[in-house]
C-alpha positions in Angstrom: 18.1 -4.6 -10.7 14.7 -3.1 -10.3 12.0 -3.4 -7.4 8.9 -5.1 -8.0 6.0 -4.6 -5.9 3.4 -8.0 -5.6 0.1 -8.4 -3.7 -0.6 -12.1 -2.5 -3.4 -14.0 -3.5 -3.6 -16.2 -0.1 -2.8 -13.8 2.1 -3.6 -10.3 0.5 -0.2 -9.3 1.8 2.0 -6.8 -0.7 5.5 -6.4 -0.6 8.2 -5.5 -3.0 11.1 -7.7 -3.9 14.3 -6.2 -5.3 14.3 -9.2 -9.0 15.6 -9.3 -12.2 12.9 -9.5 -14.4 13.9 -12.9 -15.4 13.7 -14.2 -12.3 10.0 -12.9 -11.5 8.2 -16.8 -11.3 10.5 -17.4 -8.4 8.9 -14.8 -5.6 6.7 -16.0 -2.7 4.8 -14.5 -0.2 7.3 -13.4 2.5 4.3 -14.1 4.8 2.8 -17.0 3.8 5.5 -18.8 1.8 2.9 -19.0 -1.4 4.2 -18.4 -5.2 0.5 -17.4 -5.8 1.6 -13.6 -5.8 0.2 -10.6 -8.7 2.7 -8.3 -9.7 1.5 -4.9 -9.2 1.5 -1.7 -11.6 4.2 0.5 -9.8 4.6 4.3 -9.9 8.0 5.6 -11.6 9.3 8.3 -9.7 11.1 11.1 -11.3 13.4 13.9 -8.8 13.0 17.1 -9.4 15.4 20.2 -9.0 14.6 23.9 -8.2 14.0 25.1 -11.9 12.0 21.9 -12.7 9.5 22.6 -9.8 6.0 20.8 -11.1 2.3 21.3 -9.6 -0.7 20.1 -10.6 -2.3 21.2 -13.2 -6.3 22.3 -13.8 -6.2 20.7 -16.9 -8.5 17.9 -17.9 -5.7 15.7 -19.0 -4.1 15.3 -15.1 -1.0 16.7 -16.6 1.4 19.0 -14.8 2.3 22.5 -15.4 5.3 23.9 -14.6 5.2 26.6 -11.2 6.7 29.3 -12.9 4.2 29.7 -15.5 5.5 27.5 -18.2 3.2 25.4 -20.2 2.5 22.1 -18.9 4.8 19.5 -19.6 8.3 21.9 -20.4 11.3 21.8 -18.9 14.3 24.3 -19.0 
């Protein structure tokens, strides 16, 4: 089941709620008790091992290269 992260409307509270996506018209505030809640954009996270090291890149695009020298975007 995924985590969602909300802001409230009434109370400008944000939290994240652990939902099946189904089920999303059913969160409140935990705070205030209000359904009047935004879902938020989240941020996927991806791990990385040793030989996947990433760092940011000077590239115009945001993109990352890899710290050994490979071109941005490869993997092993």
């Amino acid at each position: 089941m995924p985590i969602f992260e909300f802001h409230c409307k009434s109370c400008r509270t944000e939290f994240k709620t652990l939902r099946s996506a189904d089920r999303l018209a059913e969160v409140k505030c935990p705070d205030c008790g209000t359904d009047r809640v935004a879902r938020l954009l989240s941020v996927t996270a991806r791990s990385s091992s040793a030989t996947e090291e990433m760092a940011p890149c000077s590239m115009p695009s945001g993109m990352c290269c890899r710290v050994d020298g490979g071109p941005c975007g490869s993997r092993n």
